[in-house]
N, C-alpha and C positions, 0 to 999 in steps of 0.2 A: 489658754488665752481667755482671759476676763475683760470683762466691760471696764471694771478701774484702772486697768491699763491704759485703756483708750479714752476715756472722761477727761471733759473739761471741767475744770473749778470757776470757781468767779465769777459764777453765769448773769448775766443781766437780766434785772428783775424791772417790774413797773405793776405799780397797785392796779387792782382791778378799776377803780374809780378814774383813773386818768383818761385823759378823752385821745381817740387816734391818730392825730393831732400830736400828740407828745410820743406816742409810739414812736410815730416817724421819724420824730427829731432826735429821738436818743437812739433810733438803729442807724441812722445817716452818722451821728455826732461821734458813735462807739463802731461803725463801720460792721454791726452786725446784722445778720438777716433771722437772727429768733431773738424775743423778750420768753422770758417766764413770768406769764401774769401769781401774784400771790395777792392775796385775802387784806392786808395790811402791813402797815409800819413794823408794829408790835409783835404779830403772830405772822411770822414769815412763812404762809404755808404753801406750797404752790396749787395753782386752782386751774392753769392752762398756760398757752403757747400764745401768742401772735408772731406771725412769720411774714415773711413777705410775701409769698404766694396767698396766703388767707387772705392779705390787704388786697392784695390785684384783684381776688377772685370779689372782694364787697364791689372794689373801685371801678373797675371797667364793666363799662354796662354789655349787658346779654347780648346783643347784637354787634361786637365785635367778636365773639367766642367765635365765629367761623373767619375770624382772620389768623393767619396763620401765623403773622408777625408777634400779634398780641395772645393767640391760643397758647403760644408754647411755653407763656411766662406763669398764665392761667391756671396750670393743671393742678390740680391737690393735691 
């Protein structure tokens, strides 16, 4: 059993420079919950992830993390 068995191709991508704002609209648009952030246009390199749990965790503030509605979407 190999990992390229199990790989996705075609993964969606969004420059480091795009504001989170646009994250959002192209994981709603393409119905996905991970970007691969890469470096630029040109040099496609990957540099990181935004996921949806990493948005929740900026977006909802500290003082909901003991609600249990909003905790469970939270975790990292």
């Amino acid at each position: 059993m190999y990992v390229k068995d199990y790989m996705k191709t075609g993964s969606l991508v969004i420059e480091k420079g795009k504001t989170l704002e646009d994250a959002v609209k192209q994981m709603v648009e393409k119905r996905s919950n991970t970007l691969i952030v890469v470096d630029g246009k040109e040099h496609i390199k990957p540099i990181g992830m935004v996921t949806v749990n990493s948005i929740i965790n900026v977006v909802v503030p500290d003082y909901l993390e003991d609600n249990p509605n909003i905790s469970s979407f939270a975790q990292a």
